[in-house]
Structures are given as C-alpha cells and as structure tokens.
TORKOL-4160 file (C-alpha; in steps of 0.2 Angstrom, whole numbers, padded with zeros to 4 digits, m for minus):
142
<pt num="1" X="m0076" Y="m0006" Z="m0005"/>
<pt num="2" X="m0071" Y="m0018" Z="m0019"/>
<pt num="3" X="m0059" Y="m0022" Z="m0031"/>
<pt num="4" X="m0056" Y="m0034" Z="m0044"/>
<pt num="5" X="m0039" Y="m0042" Z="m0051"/>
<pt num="6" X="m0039" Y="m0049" Z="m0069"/>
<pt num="7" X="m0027" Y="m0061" Z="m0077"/>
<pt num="8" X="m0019" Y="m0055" Z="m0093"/>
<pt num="9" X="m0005" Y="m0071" Z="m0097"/>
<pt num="10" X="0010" Y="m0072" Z="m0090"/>
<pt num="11" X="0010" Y="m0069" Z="m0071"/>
<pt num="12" X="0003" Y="m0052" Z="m0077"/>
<pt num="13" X="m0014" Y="m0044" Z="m0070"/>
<pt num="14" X="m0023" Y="m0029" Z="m0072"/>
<pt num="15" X="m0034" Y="m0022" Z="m0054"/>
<pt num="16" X="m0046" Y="m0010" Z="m0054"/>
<pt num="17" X="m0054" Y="m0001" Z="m0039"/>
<pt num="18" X="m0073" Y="0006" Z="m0033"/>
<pt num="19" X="m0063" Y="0022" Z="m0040"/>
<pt num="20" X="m0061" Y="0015" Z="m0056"/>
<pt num="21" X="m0042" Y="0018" Z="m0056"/>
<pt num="22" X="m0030" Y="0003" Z="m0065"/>
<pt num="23" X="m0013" Y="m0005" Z="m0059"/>
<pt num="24" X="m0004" Y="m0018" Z="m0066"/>
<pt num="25" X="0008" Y="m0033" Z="m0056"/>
<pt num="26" X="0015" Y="m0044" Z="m0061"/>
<pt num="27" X="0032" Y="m0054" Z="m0056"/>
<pt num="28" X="0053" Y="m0055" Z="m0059"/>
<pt num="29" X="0057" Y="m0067" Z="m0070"/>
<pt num="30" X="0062" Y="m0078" Z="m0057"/>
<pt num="31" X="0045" Y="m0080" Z="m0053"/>
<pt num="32" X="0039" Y="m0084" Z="m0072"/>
<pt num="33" X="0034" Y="m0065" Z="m0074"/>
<pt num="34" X="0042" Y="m0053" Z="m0083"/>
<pt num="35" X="0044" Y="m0038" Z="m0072"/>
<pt num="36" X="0038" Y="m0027" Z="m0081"/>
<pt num="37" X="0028" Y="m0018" Z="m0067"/>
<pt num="38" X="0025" Y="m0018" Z="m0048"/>
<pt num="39" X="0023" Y="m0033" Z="m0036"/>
<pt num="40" X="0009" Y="m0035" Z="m0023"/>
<pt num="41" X="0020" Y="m0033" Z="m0008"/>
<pt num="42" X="0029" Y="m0018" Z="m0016"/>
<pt num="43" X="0011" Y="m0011" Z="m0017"/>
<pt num="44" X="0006" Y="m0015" Z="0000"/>
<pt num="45" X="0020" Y="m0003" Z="0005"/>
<pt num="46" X="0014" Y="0008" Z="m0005"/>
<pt num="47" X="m0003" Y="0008" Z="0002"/>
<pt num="48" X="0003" Y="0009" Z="0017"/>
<pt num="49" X="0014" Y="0022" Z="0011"/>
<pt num="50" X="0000" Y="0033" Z="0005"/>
<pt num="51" X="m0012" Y="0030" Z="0017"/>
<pt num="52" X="m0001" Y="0038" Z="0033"/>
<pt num="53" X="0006" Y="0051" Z="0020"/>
<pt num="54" X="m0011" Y="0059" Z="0016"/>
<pt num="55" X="m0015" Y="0056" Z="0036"/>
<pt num="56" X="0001" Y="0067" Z="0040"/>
<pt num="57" X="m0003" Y="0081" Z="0029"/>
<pt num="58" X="m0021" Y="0083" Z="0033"/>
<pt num="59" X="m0016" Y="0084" Z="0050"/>
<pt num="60" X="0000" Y="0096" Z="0048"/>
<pt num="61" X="m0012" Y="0106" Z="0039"/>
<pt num="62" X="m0025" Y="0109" Z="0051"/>
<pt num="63" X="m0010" Y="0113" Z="0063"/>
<pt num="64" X="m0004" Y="0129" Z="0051"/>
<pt num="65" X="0013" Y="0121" Z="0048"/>
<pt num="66" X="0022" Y="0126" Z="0032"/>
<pt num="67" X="0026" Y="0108" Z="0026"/>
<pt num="68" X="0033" Y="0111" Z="0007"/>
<pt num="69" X="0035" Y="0094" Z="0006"/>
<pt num="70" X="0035" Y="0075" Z="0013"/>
<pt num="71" X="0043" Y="0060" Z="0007"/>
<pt num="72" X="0040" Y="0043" Z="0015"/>
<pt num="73" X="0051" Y="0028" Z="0014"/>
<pt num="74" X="0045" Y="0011" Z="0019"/>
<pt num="75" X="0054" Y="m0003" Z="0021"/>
<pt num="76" X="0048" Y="m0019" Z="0023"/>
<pt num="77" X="0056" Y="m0035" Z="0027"/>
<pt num="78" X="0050" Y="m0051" Z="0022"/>
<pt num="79" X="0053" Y="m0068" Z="0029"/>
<pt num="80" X="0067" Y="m0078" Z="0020"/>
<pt num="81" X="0055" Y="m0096" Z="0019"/>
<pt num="82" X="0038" Y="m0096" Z="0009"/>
<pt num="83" X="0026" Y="m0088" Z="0011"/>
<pt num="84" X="0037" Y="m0074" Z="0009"/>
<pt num="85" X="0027" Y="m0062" Z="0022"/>
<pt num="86" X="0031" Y="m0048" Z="0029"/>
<pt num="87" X="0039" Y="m0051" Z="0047"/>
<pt num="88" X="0043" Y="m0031" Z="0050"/>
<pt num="89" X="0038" Y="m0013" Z="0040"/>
<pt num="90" X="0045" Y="0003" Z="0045"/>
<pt num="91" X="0041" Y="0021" Z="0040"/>
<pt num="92" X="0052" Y="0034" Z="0038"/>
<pt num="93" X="0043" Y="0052" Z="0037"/>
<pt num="94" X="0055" Y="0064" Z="0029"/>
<pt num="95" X="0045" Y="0080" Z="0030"/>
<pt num="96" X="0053" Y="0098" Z="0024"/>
<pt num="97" X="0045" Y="0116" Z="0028"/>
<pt num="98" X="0050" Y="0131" Z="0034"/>
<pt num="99" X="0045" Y="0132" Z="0054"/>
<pt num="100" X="0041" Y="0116" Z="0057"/>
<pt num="101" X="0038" Y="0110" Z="0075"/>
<pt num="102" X="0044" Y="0093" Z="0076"/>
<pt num="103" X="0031" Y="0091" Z="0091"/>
<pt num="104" X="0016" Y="0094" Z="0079"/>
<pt num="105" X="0024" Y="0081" Z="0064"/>
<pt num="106" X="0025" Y="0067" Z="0079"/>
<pt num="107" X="0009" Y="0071" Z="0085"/>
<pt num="108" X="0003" Y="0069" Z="0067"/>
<pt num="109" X="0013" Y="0053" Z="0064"/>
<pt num="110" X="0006" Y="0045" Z="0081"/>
<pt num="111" X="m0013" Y="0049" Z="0076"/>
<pt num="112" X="m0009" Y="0041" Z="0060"/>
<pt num="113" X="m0003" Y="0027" Z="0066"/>
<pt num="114" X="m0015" Y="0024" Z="0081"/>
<pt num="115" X="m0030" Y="0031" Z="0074"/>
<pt num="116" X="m0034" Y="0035" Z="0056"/>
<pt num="117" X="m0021" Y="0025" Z="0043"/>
<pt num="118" X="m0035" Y="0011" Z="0039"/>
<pt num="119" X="m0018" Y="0003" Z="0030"/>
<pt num="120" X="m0007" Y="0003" Z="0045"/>
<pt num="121" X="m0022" Y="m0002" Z="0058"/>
<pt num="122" X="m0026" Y="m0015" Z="0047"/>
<pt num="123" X="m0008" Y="m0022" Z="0045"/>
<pt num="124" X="m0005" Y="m0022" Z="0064"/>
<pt num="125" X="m0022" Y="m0031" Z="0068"/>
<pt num="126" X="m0026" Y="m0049" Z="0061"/>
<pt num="127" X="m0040" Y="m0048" Z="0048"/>
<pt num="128" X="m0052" Y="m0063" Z="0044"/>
<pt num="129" X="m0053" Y="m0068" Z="0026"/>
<pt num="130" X="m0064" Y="m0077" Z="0019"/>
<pt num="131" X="m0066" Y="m0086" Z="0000"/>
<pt num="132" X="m0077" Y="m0093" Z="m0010"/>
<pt num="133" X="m0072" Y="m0102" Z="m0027"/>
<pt num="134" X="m0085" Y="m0099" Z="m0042"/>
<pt num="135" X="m0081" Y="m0110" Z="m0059"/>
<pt num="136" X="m0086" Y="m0101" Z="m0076"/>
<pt num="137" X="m0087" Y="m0109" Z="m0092"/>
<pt num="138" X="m0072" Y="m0104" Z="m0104"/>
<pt num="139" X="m0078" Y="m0088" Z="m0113"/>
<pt num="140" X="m0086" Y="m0087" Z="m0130"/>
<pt num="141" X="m0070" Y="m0085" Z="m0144"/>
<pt num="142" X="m0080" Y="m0076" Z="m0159"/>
C-alpha cells in the first residue's frame, strides 16, 4: 500500500491513495494554513473511524441483525506540549435497528477492535518508521 502527499503552498496538500481517491489538509490559521480543509489528526480519526465502522457492519451483517444505521464518534485527545500527539481515543458506536441484540453489536465491536480494525491494531501497537530524504532539482518552469 502507498500513498503520496503533495505540497500545494500554504501549509495546504493534496494525498492520493493506491485507490486513486484525493484529500486535501491543510492547517488553522494559527498554524500559518488557512483552514480550509481537514487536519492530519482529524483524519486519523477518521480512519480509525471508518475502519471499525465498516468492521461492525460486516459483522452485524453476517449476524442477521437489522442495523438501519451506525454512527460513530471518536474523540481523541491530544497532549497539551509538542508534539501534539494523541495521548487517548475513544469510540462511541451509536447503532440504530429494529431488534438489535446488544450482545451481537459488543461481540462485533470487541472483534473490531482485537482483531480486524488494521487502524485501531495499528494505533494500539508501536509501529517502526523509517525515512529516507531524496533531493530533486527545482522543476523545469516552461
């Protein structure tokens, strides 16, 4: 999997996926941005977000009950010195259906969590990262 960020002035950039889908970040104003569209943290939430979301409903699914809808919110709270990391998340799951058995939705957040969200395994388990620095000449104007 890969993905590329792209500077477009500012503190704006553009990313783009293996899947060929587009976001834009950028900053407040505090920050020298504009704010004129999502943050990285706000997008790790919603990563996370989406990832135990799509988890839930497969599973709910597969267990014949009648979600009509879901709705997650995720809170994250960030550490008050730089860098401004995230010292706790939580998720709240707010499922509606007709019938639902709260047994099978806790069953499906608890294999979420432990065993299929590659977001949320990922953010509970330190992950190496490595980088590399390539210099490219300024490109070609005309």
């Amino acid at each position: 999997m890969e993905a590329k960020v792209t500077f477009c002035g500012g503190m704006r950039f553009v990313g783009q996926a293996d899947s060929g889908h587009a976001v834009v970040m950028d900053t407040g104003e505090s920050s020298g941005g504009l704010d004129s569209a999502v943050r990285p943290n706000e997008l790790l939430l919603l990563g996370l977000a989406g990832c135990t979301g799509m988890d839930v409903i497969s599973i709910l699914r597969k267990k014949r009950q009648d979600v009509t809808g879901l709705e997650l919110v995720v809170r994250g709270e960030l550490s008050t010195e730089p860098p401004k990391r995230f010292v706790g998340i939580s998720v709240e799951y707010r499922v509606r259906g007709r019938g639902v058995d709260p047994a099978a939705v806790a069953r499906a957040v608890e294999l979420s969590e432990t065993k299929y969200c590659s977001v949320g395994l990922t953010l509970r388990a330190p992950v190496p990262i490595t980088s590399t620095i390539t210099l490219l000449p300024p490109e070609d104007p005309s």
